[in-house]
C-alpha positions as semicolon CSV with decimal commas, in nm:
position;residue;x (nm);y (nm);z (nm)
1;X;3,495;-4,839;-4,604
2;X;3,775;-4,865;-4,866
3;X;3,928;-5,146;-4,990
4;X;4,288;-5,191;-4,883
5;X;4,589;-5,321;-5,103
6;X;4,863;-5,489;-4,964
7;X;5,175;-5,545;-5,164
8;X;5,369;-5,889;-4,994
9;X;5,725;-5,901;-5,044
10;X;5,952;-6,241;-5,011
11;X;6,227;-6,452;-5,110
12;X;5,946;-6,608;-5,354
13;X;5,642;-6,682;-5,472
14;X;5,489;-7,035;-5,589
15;X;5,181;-7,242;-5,660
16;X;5,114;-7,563;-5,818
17;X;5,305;-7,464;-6,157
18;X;5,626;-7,389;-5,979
19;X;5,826;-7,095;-5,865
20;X;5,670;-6,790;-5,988
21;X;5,929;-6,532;-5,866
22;X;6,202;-6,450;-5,665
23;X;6,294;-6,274;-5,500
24;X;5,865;-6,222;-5,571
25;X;5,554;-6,022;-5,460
26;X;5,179;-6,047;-5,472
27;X;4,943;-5,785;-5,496
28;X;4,637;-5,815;-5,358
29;X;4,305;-5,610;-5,256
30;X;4,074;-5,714;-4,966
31;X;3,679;-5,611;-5,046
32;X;3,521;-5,945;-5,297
33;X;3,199;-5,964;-5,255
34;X;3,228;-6,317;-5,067
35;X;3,506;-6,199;-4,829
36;X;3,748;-6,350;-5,010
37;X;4,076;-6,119;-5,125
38;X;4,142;-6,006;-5,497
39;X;4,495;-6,097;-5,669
40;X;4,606;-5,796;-5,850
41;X;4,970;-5,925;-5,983
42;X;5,227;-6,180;-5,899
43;X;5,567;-6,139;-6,031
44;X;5,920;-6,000;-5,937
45;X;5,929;-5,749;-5,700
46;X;6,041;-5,521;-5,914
47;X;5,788;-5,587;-6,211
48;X;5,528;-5,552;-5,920
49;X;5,618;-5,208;-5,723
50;X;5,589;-5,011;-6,075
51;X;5,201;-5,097;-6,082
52;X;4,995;-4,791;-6,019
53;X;4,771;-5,036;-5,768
54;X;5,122;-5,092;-5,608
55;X;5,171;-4,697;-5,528
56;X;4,828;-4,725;-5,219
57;X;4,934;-5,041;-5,151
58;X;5,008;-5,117;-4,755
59;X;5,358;-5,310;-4,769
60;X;5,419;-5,625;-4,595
61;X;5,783;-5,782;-4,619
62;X;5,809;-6,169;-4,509
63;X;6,165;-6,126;-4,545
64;X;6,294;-6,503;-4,592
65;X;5,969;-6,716;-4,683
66;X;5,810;-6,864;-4,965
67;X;5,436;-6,693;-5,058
68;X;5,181;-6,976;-5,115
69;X;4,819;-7,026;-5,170
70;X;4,606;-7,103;-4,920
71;X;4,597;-7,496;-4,792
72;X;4,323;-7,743;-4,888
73;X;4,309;-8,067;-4,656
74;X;4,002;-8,265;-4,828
75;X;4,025;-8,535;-4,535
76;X;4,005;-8,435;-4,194
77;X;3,788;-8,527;-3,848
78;X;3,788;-8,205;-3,687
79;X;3,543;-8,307;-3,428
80;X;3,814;-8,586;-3,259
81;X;4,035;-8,272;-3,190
82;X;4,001;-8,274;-2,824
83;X;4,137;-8,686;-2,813
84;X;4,503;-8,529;-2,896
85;X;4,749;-8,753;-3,064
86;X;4,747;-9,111;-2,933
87;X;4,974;-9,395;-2,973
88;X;4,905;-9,658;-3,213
89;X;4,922;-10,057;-3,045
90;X;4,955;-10,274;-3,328
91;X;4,842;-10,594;-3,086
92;X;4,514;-10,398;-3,085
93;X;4,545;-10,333;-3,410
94;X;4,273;-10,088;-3,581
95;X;3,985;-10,240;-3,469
96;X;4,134;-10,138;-3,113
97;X;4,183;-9,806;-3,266
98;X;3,871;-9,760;-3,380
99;X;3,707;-9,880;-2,998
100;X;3,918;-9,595;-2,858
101;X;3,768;-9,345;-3,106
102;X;3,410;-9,459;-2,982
103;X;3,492;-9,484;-2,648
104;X;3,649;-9,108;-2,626
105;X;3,398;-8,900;-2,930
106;X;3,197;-8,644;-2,692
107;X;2,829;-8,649;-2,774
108;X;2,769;-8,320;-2,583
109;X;2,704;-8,007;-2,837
110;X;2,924;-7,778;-2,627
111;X;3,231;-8,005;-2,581
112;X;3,146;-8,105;-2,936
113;X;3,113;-7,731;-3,087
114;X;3,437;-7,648;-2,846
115;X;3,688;-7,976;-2,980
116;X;3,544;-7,899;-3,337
117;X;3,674;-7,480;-3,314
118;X;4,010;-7,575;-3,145
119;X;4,047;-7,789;-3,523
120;X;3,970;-7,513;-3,709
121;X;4,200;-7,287;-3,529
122;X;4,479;-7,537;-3,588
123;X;4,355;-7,597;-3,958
124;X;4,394;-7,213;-3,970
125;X;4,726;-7,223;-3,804
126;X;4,889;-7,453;-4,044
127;X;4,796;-7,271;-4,314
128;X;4,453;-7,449;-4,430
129;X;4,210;-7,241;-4,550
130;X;3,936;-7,575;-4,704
131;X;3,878;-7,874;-4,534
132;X;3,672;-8,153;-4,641
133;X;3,547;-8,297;-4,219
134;X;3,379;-8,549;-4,118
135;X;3,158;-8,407;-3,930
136;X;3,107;-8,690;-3,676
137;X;2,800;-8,982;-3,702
138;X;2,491;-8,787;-3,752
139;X;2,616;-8,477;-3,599
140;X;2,488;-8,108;-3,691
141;X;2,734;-7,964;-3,470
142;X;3,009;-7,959;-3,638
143;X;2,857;-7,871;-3,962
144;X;2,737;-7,534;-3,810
145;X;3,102;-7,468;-3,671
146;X;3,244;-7,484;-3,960
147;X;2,966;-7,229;-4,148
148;X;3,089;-7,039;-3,889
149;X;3,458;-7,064;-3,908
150;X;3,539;-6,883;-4,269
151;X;3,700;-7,164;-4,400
152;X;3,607;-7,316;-4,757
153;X;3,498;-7,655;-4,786
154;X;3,223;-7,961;-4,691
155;X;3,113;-8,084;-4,395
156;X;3,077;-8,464;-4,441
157;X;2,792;-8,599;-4,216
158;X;2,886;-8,975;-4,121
159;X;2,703;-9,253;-4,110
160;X;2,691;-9,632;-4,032
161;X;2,409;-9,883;-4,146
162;X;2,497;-10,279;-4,259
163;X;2,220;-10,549;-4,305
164;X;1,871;-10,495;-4,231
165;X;1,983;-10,145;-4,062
166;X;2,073;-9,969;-4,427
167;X;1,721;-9,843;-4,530
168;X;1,658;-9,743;-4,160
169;X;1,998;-9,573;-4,179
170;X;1,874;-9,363;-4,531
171;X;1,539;-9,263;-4,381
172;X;1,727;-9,099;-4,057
173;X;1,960;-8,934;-4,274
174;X;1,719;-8,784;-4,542
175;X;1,546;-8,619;-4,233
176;X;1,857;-8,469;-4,121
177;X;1,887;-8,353;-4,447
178;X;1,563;-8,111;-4,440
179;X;1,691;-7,982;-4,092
180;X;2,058;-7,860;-4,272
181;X;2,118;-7,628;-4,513
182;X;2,306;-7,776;-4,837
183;X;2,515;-7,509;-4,849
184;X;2,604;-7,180;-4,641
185;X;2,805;-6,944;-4,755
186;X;3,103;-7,109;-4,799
187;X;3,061;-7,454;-4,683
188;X;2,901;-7,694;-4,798
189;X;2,702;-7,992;-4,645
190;X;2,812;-8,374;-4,805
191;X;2,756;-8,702;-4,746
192;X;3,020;-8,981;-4,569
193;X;2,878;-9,348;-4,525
194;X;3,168;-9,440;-4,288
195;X;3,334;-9,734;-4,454
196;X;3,262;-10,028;-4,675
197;X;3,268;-10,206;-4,313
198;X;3,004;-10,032;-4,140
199;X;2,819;-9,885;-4,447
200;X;2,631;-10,156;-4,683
201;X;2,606;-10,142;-5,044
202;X;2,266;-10,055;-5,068
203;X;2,312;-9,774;-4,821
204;X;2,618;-9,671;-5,068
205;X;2,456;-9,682;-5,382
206;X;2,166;-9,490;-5,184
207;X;2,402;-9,214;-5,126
208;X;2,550;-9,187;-5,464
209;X;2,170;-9,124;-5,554
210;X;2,152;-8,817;-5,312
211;X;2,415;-8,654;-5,550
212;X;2,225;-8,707;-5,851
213;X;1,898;-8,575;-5,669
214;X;2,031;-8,280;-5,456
215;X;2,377;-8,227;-5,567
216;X;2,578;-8,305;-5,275
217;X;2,933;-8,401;-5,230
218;X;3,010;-8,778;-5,164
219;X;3,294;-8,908;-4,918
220;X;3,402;-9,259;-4,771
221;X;3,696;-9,443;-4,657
222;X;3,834;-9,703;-4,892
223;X;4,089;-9,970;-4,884
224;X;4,207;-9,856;-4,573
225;X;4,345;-10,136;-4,353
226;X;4,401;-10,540;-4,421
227;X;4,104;-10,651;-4,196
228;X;3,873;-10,408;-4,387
229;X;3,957;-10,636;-4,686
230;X;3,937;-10,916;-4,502
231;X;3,619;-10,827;-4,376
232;X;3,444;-10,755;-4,763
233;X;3,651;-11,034;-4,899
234;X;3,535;-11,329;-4,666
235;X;3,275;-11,168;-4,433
236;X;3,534;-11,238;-4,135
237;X;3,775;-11,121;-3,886
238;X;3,856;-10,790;-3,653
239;X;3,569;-10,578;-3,815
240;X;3,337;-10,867;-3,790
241;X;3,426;-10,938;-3,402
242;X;3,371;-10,545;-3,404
243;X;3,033;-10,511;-3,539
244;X;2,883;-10,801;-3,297
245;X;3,047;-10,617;-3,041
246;X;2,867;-10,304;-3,105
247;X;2,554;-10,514;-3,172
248;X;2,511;-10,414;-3,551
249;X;2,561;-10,728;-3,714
250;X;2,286;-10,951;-3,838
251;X;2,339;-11,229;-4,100
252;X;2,198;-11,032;-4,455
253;X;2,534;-10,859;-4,429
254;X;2,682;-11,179;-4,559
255;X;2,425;-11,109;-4,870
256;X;2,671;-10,854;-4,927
257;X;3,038;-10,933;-4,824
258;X;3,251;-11,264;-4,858
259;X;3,255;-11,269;-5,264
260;X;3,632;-11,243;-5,274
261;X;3,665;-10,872;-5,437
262;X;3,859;-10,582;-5,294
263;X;3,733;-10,340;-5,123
264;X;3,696;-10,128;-5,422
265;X;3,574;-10,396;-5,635
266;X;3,310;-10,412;-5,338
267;X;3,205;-10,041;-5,415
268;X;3,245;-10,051;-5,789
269;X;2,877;-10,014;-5,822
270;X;2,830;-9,687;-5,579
271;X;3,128;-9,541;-5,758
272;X;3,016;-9,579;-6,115
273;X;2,611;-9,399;-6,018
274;X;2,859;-9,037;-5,916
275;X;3,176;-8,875;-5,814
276;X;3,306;-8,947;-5,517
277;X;3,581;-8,857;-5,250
278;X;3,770;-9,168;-5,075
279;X;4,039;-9,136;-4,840
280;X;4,288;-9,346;-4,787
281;X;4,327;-9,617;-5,081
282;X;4,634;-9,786;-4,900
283;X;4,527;-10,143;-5,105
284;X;4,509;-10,065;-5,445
285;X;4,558;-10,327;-5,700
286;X;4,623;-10,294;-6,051
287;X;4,243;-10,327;-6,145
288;X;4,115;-10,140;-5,875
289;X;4,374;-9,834;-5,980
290;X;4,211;-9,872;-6,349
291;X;3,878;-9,833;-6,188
292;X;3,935;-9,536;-6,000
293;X;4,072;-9,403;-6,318
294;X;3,734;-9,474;-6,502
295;X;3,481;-9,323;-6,263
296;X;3,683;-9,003;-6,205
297;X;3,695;-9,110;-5,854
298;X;3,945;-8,856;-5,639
299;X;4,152;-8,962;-5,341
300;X;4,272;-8,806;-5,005
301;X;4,602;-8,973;-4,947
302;X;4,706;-8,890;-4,577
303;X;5,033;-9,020;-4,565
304;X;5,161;-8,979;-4,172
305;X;4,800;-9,167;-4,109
306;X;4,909;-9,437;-4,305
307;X;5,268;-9,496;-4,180
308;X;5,113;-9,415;-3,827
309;X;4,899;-9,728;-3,882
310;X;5,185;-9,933;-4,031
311;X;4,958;-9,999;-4,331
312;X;5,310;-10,009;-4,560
313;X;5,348;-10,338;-4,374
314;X;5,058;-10,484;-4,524
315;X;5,022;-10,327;-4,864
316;X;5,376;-10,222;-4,960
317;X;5,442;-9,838;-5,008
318;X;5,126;-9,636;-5,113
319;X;5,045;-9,587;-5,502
320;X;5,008;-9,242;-5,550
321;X;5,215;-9,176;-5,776
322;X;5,089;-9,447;-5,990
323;X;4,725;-9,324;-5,931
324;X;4,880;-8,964;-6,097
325;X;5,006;-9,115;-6,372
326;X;4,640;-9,286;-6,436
327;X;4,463;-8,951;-6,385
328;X;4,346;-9,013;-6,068
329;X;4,301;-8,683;-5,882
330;X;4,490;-8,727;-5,552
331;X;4,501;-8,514;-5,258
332;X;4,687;-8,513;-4,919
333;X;4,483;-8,500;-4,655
334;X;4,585;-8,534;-4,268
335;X;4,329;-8,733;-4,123
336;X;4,233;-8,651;-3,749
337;X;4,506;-8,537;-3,494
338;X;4,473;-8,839;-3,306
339;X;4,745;-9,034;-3,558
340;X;4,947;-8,714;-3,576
341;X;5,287;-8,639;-3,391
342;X;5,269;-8,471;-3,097
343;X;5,556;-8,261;-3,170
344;X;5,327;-8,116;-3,455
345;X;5,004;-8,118;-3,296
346;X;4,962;-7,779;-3,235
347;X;4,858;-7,732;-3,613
348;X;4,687;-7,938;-3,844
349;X;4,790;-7,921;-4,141
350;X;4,855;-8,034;-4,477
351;X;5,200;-7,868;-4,555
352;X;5,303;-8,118;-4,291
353;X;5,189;-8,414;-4,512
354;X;5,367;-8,229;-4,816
355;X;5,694;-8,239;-4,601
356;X;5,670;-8,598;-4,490
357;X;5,655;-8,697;-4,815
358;X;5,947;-8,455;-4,953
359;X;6,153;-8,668;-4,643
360;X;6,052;-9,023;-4,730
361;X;6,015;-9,038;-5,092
362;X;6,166;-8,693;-5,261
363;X;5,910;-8,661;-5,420
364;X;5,870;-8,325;-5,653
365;X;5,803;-8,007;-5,421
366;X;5,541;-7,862;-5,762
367;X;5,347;-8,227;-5,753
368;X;5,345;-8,201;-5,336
369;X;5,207;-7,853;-5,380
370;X;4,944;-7,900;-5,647
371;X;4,818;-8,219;-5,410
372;X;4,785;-7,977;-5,116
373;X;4,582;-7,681;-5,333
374;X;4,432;-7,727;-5,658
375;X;4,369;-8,134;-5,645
376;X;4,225;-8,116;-5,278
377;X;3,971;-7,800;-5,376
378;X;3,915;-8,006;-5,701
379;X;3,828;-8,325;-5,436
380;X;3,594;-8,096;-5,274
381;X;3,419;-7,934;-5,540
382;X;3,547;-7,593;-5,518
383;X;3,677;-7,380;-5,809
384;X;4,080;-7,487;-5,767
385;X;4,151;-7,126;-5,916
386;X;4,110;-6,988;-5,558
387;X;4,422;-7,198;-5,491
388;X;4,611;-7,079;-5,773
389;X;4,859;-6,745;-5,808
390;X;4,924;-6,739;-6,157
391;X;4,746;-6,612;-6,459
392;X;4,483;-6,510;-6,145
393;X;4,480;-6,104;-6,223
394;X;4,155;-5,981;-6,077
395;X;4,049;-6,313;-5,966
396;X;3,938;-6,393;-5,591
397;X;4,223;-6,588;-5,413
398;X;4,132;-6,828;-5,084
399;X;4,419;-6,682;-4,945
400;X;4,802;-6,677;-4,925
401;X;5,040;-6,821;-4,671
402;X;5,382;-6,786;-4,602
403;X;5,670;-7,041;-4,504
404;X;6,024;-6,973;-4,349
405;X;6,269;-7,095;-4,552
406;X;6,552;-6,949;-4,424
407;X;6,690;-7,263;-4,286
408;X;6,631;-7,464;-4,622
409;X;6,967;-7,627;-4,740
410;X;7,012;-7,381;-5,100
411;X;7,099;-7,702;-5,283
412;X;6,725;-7,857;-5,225
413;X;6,406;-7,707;-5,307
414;X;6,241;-7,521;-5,020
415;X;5,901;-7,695;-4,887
């Protein structure tokens, strides 16, 4: 079967260095060997119809949108798809939150498989084409949907185990391990202790091993919410009253917790043994910003989570930008659909996050864009040139999407 070229015309074309072109055009030829389209030329339209590949090529005219690579959202929980978007009670609080999430997850492997498709189709209807999901507490499920979606990316397989319960915890998962397949085609199988609340340091520091041992790709929440640091600074509160509650909490965990450090802090040891992927980072001191810096640690910011749970409130606005300027890799992720508007449910998707952000804190459409392509696939492990459309020629692309800007005041950049 030949290989077909498609020559897409628009009002213009950008990735994480900027505008491109425009009025611009991308060339591109369907046929790589893993599926995955060729980029012939990006330019002007002009500098791109006098290409002899150009003169085959099948045109396409988006008439008023801007031509983008393909989405990345490194932080996601696919598998919570079929909860919807929920209010957030602040009496409750998120220990309340998180009760709701355990109450509602669906154990069965249909329902699973089915909530975990209707999030890729939404991924893939915003414009995503990598995710980084958690694929649920020791579920296979969800992994195996994903290998099966076409997407890019890792499925995180989650995990709780505090006390006595963490070497228990490691055996289970290291079986689970010889029953997946590290990688398939192109997704990849990782690793997500839940939280530095439900996942002990040895259990951590366990994990960080598995990536030294069989290469995998490490993931956690971090510094998420004010009880999870009152939890590993004192050993108390919500997430305390929640773990007796579930009946996981024994007294060794205190061996562990109430020292007075940040959650970070806590996990300084885990994150200096390998690379890892946190989401989240809402508390973020001065020294624990430094040590992110050090071990090349990347973050998934997911900014309507965060102002969904009101975290501003207790932390102050988010440090991203700060984290950039320390050479932190961050990311926007979206989090699960549960803390997204319902008004933009039908999608999940990380241009979304890249818009809230444009909204609430101006900040620069080329940063918003690079944290939505090239850091997230850099997050997840996967060659960020896939994400990229310049200097590409003859380079496999993840894709390309397009956005309607036709209602975008002239005077501000279009997102």
């Amino acid at each position: 079967m030949s290989e077909e070229v498609r020559l897409f015309r628009a009002f213009g074309v950008a990735d994480a260095s900027g505008l491109l072109a425009g009025p611009g055009a991308v060339l591109v030829r369907d046929g790589e060997s893993r599926g995955l389209p060729l980029l012939l030329a990006t330019g002007r339209v002009d500098e791109v119809v006098c290409l002899e590949a150009a003169s085959r090529a099948r045109v396409i005219d988006l008439g008023d949108s801007m031509i983008l690579p393909g989405l990345v959202n490194p932080h996601t929980h696919l598998d919570l798809t079929h909860i919807g978007p929920q209010p957030f009670d602040p009496d409750a609080g998120f220990a309340g939150w998180a009760r709701m999430i355990v109450n509602g997850r669906l154990r069965d492997s249909p329902a699973l498989r089915s909530s975990v498709e209707d999030g890729i189709r939404k991924s893939i209807a915003g414009g995503v084409m990598a995710v980084g999901d958690i694929a649920g507490i020791m579920q296979t499920e969800p992994v195996r949907a994903l290998q099966r979606s076409g997407l890019l990316g890792v499925s995180f397989i989650e995990y709780f185990g505090v006390g006595a319960r963490q070497e228990e915890m490691a055996d289970r998962v290291a079986v689970l391990l010889e029953v997946l397949e590290s990688a398939h085609g192109r997704v990849r199988v990782g690793l997500q202790p839940h939280a530095p609340y439900t996942a002990g340091l040895r259990l951590m520091e366990w994990t960080a091993r598995q990536h030294i041992e069989r290469r995998l790709p490490l993931s956690t929440h971090l510094a998420e919410t004010a009880a999870e640091r009152e939890f590993v600074a004192r050993g108390s509160g919500p997430f305390r009253a929640f773990l007796e509650g579930m009946g996981f909490w024994d007294d060794s965990i205190l061996e562990e917790v109430g020292r007075g450090k940040s959650p970070v802090e806590h996990l300084a040891p885990a994150l200096r043994c390998a690379p890892w992927l946190v989401a989240h980072v809402n508390d973020c001191n001065d020294a624990d910003l430094r040590l992110l810096a050090e071990t090349h640690t990347s973050v998934a910011y997911c900014p309507r989570s965060s102002a969904y749970f009101r975290n501003h409130e207790s932390f102050g606005p988010h440090r991203y930008r700060d984290m950039i300027r320390a050479g932190i890799n961050v990311a926007l992720g979206t989090d699960s659909i549960v803390n997204l508007p319902r008004n933009e449910s039908d999608r999940i998707s990380t241009l979304d996050e890249m818009r809230f952000l444009f909204r609430r804190d101006k900040t620069d459409p080329a940063l918003l864009l690079k944290m939505v392509t090239t850091n997230g696939a850099i997050a997840l492990g996967i060659d960020p040139r896939l994400f990229q459309l310049s200097s590409r020629s003859g380079g496999a692309i993840a894709g390309l999407i397009a956005v309607d800007v036709s209602a975008t005041d002239p005077a501000r950049p279009p997102l």
